[in-house]
Backbone bond lengths (Angstrom), bond angles and torsions (degrees), N, CA, C in turn:
res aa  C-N    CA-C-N  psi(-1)  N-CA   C-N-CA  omega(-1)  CA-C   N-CA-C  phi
1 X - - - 1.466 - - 1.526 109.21 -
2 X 1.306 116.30 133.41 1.585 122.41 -177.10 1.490 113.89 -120.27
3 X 1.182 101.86 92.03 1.667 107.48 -167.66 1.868 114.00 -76.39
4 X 1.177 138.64 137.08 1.603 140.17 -167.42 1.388 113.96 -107.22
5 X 1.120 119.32 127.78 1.740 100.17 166.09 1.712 101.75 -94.15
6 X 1.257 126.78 153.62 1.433 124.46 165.31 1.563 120.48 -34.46
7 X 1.538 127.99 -45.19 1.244 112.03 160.87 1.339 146.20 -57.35
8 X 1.722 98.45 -23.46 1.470 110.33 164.14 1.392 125.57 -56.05
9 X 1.656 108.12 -40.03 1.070 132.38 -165.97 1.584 104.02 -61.15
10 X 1.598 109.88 -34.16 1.346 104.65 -148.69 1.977 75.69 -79.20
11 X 1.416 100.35 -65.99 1.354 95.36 176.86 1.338 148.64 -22.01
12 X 1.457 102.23 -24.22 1.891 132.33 -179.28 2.120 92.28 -81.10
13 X 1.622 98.41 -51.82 1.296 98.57 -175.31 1.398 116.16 -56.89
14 X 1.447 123.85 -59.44 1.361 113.56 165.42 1.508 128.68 -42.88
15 X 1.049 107.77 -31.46 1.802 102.59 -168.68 1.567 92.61 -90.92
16 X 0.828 169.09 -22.53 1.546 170.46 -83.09 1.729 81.91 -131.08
17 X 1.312 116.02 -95.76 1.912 110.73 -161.19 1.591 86.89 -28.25
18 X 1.063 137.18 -81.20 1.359 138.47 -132.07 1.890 103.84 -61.41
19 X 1.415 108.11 -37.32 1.545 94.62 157.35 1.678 120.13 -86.29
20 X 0.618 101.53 -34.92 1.915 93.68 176.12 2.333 103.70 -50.02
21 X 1.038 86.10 -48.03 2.130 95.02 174.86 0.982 101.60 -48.31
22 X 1.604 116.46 -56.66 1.551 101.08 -163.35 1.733 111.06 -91.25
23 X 1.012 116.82 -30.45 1.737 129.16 153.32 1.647 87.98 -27.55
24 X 1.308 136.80 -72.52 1.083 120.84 -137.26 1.706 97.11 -106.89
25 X 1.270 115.46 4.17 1.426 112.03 157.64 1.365 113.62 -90.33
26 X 1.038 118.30 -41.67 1.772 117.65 162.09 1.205 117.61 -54.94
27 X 1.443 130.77 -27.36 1.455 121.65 168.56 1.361 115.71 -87.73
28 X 1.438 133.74 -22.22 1.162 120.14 -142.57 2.097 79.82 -134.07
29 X 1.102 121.99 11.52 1.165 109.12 175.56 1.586 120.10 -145.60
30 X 1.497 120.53 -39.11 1.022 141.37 143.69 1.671 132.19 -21.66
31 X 1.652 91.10 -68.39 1.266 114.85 -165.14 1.966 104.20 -105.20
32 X 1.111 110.72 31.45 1.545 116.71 175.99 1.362 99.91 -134.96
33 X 1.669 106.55 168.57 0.989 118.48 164.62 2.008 126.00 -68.72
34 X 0.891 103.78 167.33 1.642 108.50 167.34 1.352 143.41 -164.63
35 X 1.232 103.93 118.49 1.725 103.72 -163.39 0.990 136.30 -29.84
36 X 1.461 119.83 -43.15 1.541 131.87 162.40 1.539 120.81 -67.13
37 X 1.552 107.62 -15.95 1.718 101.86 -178.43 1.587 115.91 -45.20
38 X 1.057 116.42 -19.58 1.397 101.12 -163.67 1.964 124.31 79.68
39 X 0.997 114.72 10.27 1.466 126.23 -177.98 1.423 117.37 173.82
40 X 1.459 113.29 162.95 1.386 106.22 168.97 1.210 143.76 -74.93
41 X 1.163 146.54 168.49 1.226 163.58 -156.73 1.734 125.01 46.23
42 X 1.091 118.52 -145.16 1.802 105.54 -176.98 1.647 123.89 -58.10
43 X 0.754 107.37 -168.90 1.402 118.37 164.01 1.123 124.66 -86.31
44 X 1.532 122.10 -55.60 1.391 126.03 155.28 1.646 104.79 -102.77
45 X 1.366 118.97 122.01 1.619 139.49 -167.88 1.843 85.57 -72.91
46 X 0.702 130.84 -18.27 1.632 140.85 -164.69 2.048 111.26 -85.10
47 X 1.031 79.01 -50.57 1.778 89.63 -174.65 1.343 128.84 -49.66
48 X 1.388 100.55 -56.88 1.545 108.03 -168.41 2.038 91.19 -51.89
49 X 1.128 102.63 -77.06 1.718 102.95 -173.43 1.306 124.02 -42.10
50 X 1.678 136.27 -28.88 1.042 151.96 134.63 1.269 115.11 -18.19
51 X 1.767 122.21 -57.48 1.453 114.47 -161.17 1.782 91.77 -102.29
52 X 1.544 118.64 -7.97 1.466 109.87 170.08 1.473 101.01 -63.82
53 X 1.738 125.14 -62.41 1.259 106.61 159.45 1.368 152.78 -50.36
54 X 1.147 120.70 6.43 1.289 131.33 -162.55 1.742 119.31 19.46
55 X 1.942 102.91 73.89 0.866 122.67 -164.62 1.419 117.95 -120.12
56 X 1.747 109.61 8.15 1.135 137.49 175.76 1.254 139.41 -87.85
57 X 1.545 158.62 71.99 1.376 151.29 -77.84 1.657 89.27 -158.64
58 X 0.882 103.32 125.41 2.382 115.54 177.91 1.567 80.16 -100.91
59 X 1.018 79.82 154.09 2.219 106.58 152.43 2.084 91.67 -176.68
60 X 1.549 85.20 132.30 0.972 114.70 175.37 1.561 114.21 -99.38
61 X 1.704 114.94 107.11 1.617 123.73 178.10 1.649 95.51 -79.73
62 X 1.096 99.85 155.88 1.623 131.69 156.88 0.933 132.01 -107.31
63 X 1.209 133.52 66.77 1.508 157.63 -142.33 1.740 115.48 -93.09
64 X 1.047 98.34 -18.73 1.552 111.96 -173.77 1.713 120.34 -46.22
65 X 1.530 121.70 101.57 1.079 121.11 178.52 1.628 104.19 84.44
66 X 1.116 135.45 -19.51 1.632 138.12 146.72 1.837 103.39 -20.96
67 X 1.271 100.21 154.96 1.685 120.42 159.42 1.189 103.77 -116.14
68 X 1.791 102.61 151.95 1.205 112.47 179.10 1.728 118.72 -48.56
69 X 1.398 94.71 -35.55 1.855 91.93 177.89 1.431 121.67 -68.06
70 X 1.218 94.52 -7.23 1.870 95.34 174.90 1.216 106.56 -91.71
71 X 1.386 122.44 -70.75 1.753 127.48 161.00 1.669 102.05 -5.67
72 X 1.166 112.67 -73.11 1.144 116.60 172.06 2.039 125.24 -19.91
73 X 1.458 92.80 -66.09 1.190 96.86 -160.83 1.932 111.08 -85.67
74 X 1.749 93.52 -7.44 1.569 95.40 155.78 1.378 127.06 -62.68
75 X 1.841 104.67 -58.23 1.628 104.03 -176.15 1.373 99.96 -75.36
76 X 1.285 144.83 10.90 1.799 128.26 -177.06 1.913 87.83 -92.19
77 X 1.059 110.04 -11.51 1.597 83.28 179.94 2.053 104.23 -99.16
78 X 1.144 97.57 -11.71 1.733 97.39 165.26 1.332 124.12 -44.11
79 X 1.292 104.14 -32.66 1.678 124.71 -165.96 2.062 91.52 -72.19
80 X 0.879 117.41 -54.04 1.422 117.89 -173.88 2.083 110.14 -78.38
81 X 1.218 92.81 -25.15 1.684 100.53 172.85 1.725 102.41 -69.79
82 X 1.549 128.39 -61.41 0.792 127.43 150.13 1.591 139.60 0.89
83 X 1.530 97.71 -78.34 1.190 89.13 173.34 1.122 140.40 -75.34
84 X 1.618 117.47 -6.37 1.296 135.55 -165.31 1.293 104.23 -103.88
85 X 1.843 117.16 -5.45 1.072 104.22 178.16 1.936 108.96 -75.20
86 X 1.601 93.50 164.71 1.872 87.29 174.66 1.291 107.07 -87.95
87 X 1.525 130.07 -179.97 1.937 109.64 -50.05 1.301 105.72 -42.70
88 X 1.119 95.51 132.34 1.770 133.82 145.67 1.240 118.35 -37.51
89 X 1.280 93.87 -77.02 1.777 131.06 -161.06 1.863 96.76 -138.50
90 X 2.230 82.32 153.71 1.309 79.12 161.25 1.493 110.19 110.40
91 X 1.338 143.57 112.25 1.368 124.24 173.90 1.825 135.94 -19.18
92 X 1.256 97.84 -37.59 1.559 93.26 163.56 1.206 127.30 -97.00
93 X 1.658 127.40 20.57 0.997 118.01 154.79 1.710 111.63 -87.40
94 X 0.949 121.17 -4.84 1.817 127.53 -171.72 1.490 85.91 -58.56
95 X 1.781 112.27 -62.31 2.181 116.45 -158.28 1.620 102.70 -41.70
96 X 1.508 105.69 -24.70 1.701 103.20 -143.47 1.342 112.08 -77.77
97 X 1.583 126.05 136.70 1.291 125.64 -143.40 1.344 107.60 -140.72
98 X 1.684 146.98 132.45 1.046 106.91 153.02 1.846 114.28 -134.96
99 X 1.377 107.64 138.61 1.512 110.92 -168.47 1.488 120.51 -84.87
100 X 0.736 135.80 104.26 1.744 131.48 157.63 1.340 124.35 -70.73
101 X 1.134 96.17 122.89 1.936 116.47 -161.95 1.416 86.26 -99.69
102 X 1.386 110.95 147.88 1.538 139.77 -172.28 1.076 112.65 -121.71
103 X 1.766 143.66 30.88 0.952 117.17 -172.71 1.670 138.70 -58.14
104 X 1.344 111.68 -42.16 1.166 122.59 175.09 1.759 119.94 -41.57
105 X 1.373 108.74 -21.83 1.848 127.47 -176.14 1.472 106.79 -78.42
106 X 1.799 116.46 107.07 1.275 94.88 -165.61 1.742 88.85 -86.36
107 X 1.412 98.96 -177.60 1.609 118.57 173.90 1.499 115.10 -43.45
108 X 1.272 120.49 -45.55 1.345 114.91 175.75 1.407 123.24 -47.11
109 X 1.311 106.40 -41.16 1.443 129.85 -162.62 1.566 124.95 -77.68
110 X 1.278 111.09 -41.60 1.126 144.55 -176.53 1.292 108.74 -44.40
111 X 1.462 129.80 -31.93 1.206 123.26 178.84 1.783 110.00 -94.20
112 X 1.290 91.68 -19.31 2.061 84.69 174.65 2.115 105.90 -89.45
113 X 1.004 90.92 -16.93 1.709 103.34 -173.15 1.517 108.70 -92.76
114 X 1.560 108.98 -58.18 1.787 105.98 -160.72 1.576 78.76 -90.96
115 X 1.344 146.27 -30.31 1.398 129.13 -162.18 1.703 100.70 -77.96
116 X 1.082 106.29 -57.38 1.265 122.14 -160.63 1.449 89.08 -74.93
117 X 0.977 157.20 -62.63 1.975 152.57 164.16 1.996 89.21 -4.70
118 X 1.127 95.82 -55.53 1.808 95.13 -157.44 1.170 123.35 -92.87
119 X 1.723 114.09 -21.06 0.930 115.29 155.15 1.841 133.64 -59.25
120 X 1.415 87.26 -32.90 1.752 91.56 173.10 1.627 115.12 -80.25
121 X 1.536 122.62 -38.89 0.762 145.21 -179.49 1.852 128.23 -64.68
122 X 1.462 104.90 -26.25 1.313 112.06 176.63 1.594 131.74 -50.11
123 X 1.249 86.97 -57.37 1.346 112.11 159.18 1.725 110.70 -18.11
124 X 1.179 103.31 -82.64 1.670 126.27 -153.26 1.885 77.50 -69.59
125 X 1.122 145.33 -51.90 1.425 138.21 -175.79 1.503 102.65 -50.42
126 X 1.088 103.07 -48.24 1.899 112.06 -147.86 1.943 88.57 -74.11
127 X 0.713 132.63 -35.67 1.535 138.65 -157.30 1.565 90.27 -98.36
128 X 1.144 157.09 17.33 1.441 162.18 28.19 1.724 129.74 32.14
129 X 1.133 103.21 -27.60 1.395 113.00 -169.37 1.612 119.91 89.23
130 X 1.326 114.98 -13.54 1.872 135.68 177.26 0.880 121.97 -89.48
131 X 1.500 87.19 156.13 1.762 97.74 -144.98 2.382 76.17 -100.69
132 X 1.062 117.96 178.81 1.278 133.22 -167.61 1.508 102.91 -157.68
133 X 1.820 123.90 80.69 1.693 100.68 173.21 1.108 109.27 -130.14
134 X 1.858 117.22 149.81 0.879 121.66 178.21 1.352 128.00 -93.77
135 X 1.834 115.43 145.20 1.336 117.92 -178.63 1.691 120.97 -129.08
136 X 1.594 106.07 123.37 1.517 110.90 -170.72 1.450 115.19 -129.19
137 X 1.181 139.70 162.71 1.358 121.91 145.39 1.225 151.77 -43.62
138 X 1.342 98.70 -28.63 1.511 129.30 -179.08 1.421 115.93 -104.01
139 X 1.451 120.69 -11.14 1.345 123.47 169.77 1.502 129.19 -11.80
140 X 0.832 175.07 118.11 1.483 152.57 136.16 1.393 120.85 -105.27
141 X 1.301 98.84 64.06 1.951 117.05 163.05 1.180 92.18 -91.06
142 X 1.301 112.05 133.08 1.786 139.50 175.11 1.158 103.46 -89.31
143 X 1.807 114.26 144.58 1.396 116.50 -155.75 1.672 83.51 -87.23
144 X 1.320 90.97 -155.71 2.072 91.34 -171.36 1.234 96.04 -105.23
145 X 1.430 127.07 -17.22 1.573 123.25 -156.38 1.489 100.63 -99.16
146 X 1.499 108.22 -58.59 1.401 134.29 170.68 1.456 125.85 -88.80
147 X 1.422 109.70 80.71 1.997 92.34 -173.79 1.732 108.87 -63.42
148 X 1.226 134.95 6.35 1.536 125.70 174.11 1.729 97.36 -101.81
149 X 1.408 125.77 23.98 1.022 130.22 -174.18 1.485 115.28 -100.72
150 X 0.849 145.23 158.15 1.728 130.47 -157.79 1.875 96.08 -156.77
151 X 1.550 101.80 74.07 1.715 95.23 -171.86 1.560 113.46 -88.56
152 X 1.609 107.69 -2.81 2.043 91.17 -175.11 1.619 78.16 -129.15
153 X 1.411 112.50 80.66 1.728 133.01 153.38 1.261 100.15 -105.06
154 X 1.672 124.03 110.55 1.334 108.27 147.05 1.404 137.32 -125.48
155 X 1.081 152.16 -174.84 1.186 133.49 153.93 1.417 151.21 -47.99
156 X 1.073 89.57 -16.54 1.896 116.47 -172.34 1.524 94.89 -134.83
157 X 1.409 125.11 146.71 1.108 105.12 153.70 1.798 132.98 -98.11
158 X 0.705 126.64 169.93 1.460 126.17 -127.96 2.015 113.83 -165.88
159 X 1.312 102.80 114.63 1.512 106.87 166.77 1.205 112.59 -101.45
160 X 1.511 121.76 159.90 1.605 102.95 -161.25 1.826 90.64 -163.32
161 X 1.711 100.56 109.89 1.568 101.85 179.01 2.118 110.17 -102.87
162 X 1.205 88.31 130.17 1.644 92.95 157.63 1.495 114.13 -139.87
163 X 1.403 109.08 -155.31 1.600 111.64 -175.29 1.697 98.62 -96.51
164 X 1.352 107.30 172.21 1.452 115.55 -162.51 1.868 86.90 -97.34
165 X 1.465 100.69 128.58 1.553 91.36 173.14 1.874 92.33 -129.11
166 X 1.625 105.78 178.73 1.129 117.94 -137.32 1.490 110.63 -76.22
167 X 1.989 108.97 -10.93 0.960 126.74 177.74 1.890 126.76 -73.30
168 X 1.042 117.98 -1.66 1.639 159.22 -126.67 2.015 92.15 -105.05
169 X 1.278 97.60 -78.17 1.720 111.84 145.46 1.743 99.23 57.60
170 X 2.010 79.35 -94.41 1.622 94.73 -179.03 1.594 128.51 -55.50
171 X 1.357 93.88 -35.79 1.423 103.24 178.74 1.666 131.46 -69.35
172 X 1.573 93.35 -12.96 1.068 99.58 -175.89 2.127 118.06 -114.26
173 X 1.562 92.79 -9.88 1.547 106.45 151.26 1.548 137.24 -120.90
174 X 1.350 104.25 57.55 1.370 125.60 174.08 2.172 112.11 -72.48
175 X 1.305 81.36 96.13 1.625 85.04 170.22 1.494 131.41 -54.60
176 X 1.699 113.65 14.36 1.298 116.25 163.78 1.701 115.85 -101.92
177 X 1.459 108.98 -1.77 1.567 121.12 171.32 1.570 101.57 -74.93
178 X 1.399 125.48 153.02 1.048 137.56 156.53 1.631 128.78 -44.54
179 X 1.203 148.17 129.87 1.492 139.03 -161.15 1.796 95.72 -50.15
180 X 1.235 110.92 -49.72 1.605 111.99 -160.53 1.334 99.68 -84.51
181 X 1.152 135.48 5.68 1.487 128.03 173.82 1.899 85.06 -91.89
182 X 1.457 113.27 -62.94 1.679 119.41 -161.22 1.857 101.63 -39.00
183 X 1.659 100.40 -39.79 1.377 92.08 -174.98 1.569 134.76 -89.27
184 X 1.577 104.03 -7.16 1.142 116.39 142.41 1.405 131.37 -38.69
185 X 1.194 99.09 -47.43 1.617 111.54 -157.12 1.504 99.97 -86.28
186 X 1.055 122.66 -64.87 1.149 145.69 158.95 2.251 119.55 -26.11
187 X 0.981 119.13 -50.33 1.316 142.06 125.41 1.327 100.10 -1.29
188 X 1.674 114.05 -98.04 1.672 138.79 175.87 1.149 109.79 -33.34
189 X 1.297 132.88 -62.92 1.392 152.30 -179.85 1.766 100.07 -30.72
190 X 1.285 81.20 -97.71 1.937 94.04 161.51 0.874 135.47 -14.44
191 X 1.675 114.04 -68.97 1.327 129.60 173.28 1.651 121.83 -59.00
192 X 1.690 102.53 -19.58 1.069 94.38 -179.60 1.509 116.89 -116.92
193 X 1.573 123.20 -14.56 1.064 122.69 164.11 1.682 122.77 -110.43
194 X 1.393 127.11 28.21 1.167 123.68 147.70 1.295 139.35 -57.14
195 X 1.341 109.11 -15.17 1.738 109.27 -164.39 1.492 98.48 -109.44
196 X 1.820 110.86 -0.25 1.663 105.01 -161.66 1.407 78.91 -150.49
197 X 1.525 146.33 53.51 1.745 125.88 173.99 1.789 90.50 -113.60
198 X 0.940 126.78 116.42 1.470 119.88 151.49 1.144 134.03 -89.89
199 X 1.424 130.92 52.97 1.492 152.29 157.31 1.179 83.26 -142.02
200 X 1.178 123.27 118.60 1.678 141.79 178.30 1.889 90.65 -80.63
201 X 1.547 103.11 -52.41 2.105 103.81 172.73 1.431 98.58 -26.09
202 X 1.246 138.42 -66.79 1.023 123.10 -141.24 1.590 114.66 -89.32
203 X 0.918 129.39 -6.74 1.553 159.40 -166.64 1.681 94.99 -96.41
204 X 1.198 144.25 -51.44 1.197 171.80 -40.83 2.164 88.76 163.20
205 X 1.331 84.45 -83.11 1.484 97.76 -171.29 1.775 101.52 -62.56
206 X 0.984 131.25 -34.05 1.465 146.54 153.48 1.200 120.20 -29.23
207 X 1.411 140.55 -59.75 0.651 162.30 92.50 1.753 121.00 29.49
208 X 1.306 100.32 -101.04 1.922 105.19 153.36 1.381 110.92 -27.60
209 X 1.336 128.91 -67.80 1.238 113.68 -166.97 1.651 112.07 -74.45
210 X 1.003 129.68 2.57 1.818 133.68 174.39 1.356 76.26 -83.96
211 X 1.438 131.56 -90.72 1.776 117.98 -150.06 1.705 118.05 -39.93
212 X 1.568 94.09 -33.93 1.691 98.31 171.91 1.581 118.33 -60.74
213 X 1.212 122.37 -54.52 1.493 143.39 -173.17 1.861 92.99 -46.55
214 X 1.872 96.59 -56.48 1.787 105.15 -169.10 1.348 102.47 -54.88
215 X 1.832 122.45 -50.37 1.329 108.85 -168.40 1.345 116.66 -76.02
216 X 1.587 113.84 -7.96 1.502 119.85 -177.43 1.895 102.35 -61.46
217 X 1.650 94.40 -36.08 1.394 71.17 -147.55 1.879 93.20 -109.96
218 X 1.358 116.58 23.85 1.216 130.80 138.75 0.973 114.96 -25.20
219 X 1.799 96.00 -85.14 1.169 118.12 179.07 1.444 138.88 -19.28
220 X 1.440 102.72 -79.67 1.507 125.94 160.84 1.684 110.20 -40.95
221 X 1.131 105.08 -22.37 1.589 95.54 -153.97 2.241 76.60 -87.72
222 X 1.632 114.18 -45.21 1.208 100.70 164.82 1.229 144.00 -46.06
223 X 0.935 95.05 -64.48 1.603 103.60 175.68 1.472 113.07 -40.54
224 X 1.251 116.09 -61.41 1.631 125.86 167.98 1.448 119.67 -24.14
225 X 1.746 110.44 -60.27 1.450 130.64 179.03 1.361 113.95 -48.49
226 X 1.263 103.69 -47.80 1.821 132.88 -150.84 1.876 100.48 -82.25
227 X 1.119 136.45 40.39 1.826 121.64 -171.74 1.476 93.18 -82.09
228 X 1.264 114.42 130.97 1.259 123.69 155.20 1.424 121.19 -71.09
229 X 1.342 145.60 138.87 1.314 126.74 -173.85 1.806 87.79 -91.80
230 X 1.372 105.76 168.02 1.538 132.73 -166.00 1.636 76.84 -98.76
231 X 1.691 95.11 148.25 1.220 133.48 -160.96 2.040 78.00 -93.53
232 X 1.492 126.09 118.31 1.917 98.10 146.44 1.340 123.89 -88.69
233 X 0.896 116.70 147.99 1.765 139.23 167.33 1.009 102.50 -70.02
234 X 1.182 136.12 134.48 1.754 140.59 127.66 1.144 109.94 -68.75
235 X 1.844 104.68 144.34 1.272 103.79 177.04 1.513 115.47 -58.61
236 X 1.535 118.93 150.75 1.673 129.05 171.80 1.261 79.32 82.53
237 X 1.443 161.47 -17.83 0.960 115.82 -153.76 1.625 112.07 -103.07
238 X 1.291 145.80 130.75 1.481 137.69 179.97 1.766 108.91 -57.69
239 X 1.310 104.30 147.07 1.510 108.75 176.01 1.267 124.51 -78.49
240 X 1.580 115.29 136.04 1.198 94.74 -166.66 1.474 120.83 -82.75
241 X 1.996 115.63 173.79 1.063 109.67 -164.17 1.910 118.36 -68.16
242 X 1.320 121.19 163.82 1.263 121.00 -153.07 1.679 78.54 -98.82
243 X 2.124 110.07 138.96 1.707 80.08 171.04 1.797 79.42 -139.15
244 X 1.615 92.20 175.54 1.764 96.10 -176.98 1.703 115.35 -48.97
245 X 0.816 113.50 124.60 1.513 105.05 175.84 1.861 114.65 -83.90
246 X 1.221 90.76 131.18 1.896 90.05 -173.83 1.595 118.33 -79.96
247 X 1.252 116.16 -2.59 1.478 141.71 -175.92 1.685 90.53 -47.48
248 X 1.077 138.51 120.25 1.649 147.48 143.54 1.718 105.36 -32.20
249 X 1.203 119.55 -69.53 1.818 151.58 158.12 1.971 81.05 6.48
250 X 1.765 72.03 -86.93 1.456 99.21 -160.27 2.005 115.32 -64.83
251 X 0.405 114.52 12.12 1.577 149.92 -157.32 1.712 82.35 -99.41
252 X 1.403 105.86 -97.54 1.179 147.04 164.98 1.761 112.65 1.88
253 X 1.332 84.46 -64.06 1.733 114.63 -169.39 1.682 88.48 -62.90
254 X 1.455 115.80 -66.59 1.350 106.89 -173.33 1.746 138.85 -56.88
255 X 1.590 85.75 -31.03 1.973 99.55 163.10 1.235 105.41 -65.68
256 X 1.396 125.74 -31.14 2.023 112.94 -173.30 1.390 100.68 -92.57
257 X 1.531 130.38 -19.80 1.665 119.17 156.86 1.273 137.95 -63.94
258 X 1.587 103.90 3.13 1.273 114.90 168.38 1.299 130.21 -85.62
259 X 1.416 145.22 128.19 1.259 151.36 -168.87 1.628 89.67 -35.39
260 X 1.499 127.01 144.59 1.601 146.54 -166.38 1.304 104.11 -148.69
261 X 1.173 110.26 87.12 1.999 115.21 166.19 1.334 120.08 -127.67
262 X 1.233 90.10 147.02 1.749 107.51 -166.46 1.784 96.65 -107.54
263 X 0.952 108.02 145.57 1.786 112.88 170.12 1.529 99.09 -139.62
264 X 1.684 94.65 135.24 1.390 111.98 -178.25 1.196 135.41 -115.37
């Protein structure tokens, strides 16, 4: 039973278009197929069964004149609403979703506000097992199948938490993250879908890319340690000749300056 006081009401009344839009962008865009996807079936493989369960939850923020550090400290408590929402546990807690609508964020904005919200924010989701994505008009995250594909465009903009499922992968080893962010993430992944991944590949490839991330950031962490001091010249005087250095160290430095690729 969901009891109202009249002010709620008025409040329910205002926010109403803004969930019915995205209600009907989640049905009619989400949860269908699309020519440009690059593969078959929906857009999000997740949805259609989600809204059969009605496992899908709006809340409309009021963001208006907010800073990003506040935005912030609204959706960081989602993460604990989330989980406490029901299911818990259990195959039907995987559908269960919940979106935060942005109306107040105009289009311009959306990419320093809804991008930057998730970019800082991922983190603290992902180490959770949650997924954290953002949705704008202006978006331009490339789908995986189709990079001229534009799959988290929406009308409103929009943060949007669920559980991390096994498909997640890419999103979570993007070689423009920092090594110790990749292995963070990566970590979670694992930890949380080893006991339940059915494509063992991807568990596998998971895996590979953590030892990569570790030696990535080996590396760096070498190179850093390792400064050779600069030889000085006296004036007139020629430099002297350069010869192999027998140093292990330095050794070292030159095997991790070598091009490092993993194929999966």
């Amino acid at each position: 039973m969901q009891l109202y006081a009249p002010a709620q009401l008025d409040q329910l009344q205002r926010d109403l278009p803004y969930f019915n839009e995205i209600t009907d962008w989640v049905k009619n865009f989400l949860a269908k197929p699309h020519p440009e996807l690059g593969r078959s079936g929906p857009v999000c493989p997740f949805v259609p069964r989600a809204l059969q369960l009605n496992t899908i939850r709006l809340e409309v923020i009021r963001a208006k004149d907010l800073e990003q550090q506040q935005i912030e400290e609204i959706v960081k408590r989602y993460r604990d609403v989330f989980i406490e929402l029901e299911p818990k546990q259990g195959d039907l807690a995987f559908y269960k979703a919940i979106m935060l609508v942005f109306p107040d964020i105009p289009a311009e904005d959306a990419f320093k506000l809804i991008d930057g919200v998730q970019q800082k924010l991922k983190p603290f989701f992902v180490e959770s097992g949650l997924m954290l994505g953002e949705f704008h008009e202006r978006n331009e995250g490339e789908g995986l199948h189709n990079p001229n594909f534009r799959p988290l465009r929406s009308p409103i903009p929009m943060l949007a938490i669920r559980f991390m499922a096994e498909s997640d992968l890419p999103f979570l080893d993007r070689l423009t993250d920092e090594p110790q962010v990749r292995i963070q993430y990566l970590e979670a992944y694992i930890n949380r879908l080893s006991t339940t991944i059915k494509d063992e590949r991807k568990l596998t490839n998971a895996r590979k890319a953590l030892a990569l991330a570790h030696a990535q950031l080996e590396q760096g962490n070498t190179v850093e340690l390792i400064q050779i001091e600069p030889i000085q010249v006296e004036p007139n005087q020629t430099e002297p000749a350069q010869t192999p250095s027998k140093c292990p160290f330095a050794r070292l430095v030159n095997l991790f300056n070598r091009p490092f690729r993993l194929s999966f």
